[in-house]
C-alpha positions as CSV (number, residue, x, y, z in Angstrom):
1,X,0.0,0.0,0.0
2,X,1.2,3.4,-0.8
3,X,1.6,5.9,2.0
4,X,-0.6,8.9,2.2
5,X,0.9,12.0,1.1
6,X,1.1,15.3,2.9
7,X,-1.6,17.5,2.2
8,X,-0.3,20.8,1.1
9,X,-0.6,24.3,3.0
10,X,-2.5,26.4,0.2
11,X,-2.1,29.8,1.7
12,X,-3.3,33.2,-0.6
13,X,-0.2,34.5,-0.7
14,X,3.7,33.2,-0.2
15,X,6.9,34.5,-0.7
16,X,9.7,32.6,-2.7
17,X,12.9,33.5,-4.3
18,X,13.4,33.6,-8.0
19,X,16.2,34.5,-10.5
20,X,16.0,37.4,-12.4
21,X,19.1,39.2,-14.3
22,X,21.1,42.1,-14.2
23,X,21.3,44.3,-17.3
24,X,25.3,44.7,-17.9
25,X,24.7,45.8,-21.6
26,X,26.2,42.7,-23.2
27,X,23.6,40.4,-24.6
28,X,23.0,37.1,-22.5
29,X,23.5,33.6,-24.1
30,X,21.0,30.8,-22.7
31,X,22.4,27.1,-25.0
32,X,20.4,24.0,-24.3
33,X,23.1,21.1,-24.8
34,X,23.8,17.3,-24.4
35,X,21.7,14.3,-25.1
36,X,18.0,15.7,-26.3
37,X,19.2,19.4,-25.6
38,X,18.3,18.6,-21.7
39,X,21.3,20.5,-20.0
40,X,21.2,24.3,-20.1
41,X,24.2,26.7,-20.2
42,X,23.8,30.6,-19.6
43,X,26.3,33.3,-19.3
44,X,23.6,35.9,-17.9
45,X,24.6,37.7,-14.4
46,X,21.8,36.3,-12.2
47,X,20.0,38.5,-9.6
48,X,18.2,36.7,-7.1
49,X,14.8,38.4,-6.0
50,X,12.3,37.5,-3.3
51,X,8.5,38.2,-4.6
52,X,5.1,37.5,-3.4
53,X,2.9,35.1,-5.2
54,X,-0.7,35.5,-5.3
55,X,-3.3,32.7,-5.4
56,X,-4.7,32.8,-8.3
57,X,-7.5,30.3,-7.8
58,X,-9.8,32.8,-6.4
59,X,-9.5,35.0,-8.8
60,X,-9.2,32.9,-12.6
61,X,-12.3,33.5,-13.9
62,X,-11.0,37.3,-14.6
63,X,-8.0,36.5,-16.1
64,X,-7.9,36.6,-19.9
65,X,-5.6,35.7,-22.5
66,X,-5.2,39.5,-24.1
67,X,-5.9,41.3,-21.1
68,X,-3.3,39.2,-18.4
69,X,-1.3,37.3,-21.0
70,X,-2.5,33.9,-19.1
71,X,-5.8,32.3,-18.3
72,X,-6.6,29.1,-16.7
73,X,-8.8,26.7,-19.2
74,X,-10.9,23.3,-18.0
75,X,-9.6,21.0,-20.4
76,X,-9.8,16.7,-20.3
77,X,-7.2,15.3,-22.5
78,X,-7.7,11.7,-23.8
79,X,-4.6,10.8,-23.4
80,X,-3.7,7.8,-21.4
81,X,0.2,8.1,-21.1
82,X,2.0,11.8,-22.0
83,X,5.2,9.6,-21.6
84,X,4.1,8.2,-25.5
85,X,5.2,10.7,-27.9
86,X,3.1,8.9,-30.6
87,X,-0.2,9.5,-28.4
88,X,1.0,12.5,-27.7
89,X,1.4,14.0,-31.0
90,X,-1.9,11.8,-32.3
91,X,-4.2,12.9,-29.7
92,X,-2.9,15.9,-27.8
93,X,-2.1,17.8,-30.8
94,X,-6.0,17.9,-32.2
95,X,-6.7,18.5,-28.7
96,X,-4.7,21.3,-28.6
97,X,-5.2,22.7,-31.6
98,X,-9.1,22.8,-30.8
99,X,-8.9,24.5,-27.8
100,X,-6.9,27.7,-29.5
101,X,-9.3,27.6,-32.3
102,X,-12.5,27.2,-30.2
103,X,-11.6,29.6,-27.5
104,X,-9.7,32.4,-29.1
105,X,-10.6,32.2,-32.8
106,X,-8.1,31.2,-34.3
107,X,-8.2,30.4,-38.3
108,X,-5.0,28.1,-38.2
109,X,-3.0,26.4,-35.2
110,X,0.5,25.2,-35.7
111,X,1.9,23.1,-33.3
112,X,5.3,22.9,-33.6
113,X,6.7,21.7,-30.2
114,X,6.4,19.9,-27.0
115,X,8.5,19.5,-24.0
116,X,8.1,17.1,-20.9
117,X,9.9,18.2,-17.9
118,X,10.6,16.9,-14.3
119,X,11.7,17.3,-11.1
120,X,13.6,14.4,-10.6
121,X,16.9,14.3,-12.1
122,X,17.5,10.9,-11.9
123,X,14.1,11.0,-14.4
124,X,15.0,13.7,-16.2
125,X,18.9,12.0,-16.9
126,X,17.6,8.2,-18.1
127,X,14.9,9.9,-19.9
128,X,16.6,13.2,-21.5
129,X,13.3,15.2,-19.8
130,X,14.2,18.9,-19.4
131,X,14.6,20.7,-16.0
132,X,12.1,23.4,-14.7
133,X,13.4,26.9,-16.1
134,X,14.3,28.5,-12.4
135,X,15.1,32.3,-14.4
136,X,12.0,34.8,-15.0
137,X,11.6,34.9,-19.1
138,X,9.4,35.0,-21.7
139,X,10.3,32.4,-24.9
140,X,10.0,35.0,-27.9
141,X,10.6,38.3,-28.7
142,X,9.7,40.9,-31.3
143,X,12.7,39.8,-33.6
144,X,12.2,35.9,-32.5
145,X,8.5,35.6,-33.0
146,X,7.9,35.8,-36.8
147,X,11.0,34.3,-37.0
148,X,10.0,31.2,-35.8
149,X,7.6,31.4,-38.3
150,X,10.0,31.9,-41.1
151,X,11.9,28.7,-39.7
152,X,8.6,26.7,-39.9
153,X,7.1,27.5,-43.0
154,X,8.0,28.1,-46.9
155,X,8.9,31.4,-47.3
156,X,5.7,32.8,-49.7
157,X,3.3,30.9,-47.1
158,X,5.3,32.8,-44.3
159,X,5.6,36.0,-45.6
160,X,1.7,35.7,-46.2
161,X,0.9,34.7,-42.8
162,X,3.0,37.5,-41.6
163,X,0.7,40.4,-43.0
164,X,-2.0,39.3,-40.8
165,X,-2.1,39.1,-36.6
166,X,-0.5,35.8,-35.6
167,X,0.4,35.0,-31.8
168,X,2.7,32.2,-30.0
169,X,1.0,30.3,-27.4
170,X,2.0,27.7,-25.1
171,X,-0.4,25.7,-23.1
172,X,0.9,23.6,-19.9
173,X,-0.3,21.0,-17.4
174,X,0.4,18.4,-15.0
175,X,0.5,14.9,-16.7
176,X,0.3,12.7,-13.6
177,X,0.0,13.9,-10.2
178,X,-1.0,17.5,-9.2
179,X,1.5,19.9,-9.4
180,X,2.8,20.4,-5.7
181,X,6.7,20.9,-6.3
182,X,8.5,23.7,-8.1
183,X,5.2,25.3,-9.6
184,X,4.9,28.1,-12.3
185,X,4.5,31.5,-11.5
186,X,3.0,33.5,-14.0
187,X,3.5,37.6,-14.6
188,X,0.6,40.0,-15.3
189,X,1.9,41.2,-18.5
190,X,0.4,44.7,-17.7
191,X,2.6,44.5,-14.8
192,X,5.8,44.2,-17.2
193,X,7.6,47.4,-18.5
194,X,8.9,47.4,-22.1
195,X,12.8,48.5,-20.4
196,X,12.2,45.0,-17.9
197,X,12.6,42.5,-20.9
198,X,16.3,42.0,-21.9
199,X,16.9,40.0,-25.0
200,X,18.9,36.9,-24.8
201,X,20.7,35.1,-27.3
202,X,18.8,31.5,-27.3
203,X,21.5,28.8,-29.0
204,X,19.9,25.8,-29.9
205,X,21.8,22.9,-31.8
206,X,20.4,23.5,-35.4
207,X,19.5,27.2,-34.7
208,X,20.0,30.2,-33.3
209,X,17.0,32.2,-31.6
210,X,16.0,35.0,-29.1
211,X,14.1,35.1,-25.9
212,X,13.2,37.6,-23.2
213,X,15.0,37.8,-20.0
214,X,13.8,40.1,-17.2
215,X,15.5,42.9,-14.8
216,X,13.8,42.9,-11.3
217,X,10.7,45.5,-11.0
218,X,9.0,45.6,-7.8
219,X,5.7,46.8,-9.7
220,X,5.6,42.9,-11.1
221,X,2.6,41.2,-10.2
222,X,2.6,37.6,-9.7
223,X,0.8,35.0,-9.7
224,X,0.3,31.0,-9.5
225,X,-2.6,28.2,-9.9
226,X,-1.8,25.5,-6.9
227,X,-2.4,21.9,-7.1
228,X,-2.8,22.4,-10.7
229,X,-4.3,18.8,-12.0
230,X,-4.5,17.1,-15.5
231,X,-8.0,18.2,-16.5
232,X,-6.7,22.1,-16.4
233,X,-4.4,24.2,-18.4
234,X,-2.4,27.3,-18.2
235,X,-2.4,29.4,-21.4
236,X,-0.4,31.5,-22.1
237,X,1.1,33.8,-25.0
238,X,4.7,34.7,-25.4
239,X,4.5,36.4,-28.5
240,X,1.7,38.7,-30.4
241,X,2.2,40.8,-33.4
242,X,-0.8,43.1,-32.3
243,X,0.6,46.0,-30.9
244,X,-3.0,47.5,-29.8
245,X,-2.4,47.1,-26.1
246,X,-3.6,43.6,-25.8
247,X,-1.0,41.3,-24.2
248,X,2.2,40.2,-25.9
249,X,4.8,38.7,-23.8
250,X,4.0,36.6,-20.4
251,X,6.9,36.2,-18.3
252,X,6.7,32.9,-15.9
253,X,9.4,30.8,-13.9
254,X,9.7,27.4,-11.8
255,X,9.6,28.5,-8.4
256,X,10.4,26.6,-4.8
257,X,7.2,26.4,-3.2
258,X,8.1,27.3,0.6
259,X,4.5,25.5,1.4
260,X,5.4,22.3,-0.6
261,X,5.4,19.1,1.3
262,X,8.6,17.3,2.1
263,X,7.4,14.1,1.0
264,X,5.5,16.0,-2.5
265,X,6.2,14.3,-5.5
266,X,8.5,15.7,-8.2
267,X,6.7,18.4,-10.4
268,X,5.8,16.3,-14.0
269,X,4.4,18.9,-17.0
270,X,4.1,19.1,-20.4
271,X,4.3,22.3,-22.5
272,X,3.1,22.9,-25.9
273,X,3.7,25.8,-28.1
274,X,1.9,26.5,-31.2
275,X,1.5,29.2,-33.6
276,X,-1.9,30.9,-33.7
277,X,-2.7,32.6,-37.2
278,X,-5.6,34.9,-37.4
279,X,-5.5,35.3,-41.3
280,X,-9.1,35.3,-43.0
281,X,-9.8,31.8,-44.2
282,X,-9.7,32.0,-48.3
């Protein structure tokens, strides 16, 4: 018989200590290498912050995807085992690519990536499962977004695309247990000044891209989702050509849960990022 885990102290607000960067004026380098790109150099000057993280849960039926940059979504997935990157790909995908159509409109969904991460890193070694990201960023920047788009698609179809409003969003979850160790905190993008995000080189092994790292600003407001479970995901955007005030970058980082339970078992999640094209259907 398994022993009973400890339940968790939910509180409405905690502190924790994160990893921001200091802006020295040379651009930072962040290069996933090794087996499966699952070890993660960076040359930034890290400045370690203490911030208060709200409870969201109160609170998520206000949050919106334009508005905030993240929202919390009811969503059952089908899928038996997120360890099977055949199911996953199969049956999360059209999952996936449902809810961004369905619930923001979206004429065309590209999904063009997933990534498991754990915990554990005896898991995350025999397994090649990437760590949680411990540094406050935001995955693409002006320069990086359309880009990605370039890198994905022929270059008439991308150039196309491009004249209309396309956005990058991620969507992640819990794919076992409830998240109870090293949750995500989540930044209210109206809470994020244009002079916070510092762009950072973003080395991968067949390409070179860009993301956003952030500069402390006490004005940041964030927040988290405890016990976040399989049937629920966090949306988020990280990129948006629209420059009409809606939200465009979401900053977010793993963060040591001071309430967590000594005997909680190591955080499991899956992120997916797609592309969200708005362009009128011909």
């Amino acid at each position: 018989m398994t022993q009973a885990q400890s339940e968790p102290t939910v509180l409405e607000m905690i502190e924790a200590t994160v990893s921001y960067i200091f802006d020295t004026g040379v651009k930072p380098v962040s290069a996933t290498v090794g087996p499966g790109g699952r070890l993660r150099q960076r040359t930034a000057n890290v400045d370690q912050q203490k911030i208060r993280i709200q409870n969201a849960r109160s609170l998520q039926d206000e949050f919106t995807l334009d508005t905030h940059g993240f929202e919390l979504a009811p969503q059952k997935s089908a899928v038996k085992d997120f360890f099977n990157e055949e199911e996953i790909k199969s049956v999360y995908y059209p999952e996936i690519e449902q809810l961004i159509k369905g619930r923001y409109g979206a004429s065309r969904v590209l999904i063009f990536d997933h990534t498991l991460r754990s915990g554990d890193e005896t898991v995350r070694a025999e397994k090649f499962y990437r760590e949680p990201v411990p540094i406050v960023h935001n995955d693409y920047t002006d320069w990086s977004g359309p880009q990605r788009v370039r890198d994905l698609l022929p270059a008439d179809e991308a150039e196309a695309l491009l004249q209309h409003r396309m956005a990058i969003i991620q969507v992640w979850r819990a794919i076992r247990e409830p998240i109870r160790s090293h949750p995500l905190a989540i930044c209210d993008s109206r809470s994020v000044a244009p002079q916070d995000l510092i762009a950072a080189e973003r080395r991968h092994e067949d390409r070179v891209g860009e993301i956003y790292q952030l500069t402390y600003n006490p004005d940041h407001r964030w927040f988290y989702f405890p016990e976040m479970h399989r049937d629920e995901a966090l949306v988020f955007k990280v990129y948006d050509s629209e420059t009409d005030g809606r939200a465009r970058f979401t900053a977010h980082v793993s963060f040591e849960d001071p309430t967590t339970p000594a005997d909680a078992p190591p955080r499991e999640s899956i992120e997916i990022r797609a592309i969200a094209f708005f362009a009128p259907i011909a």
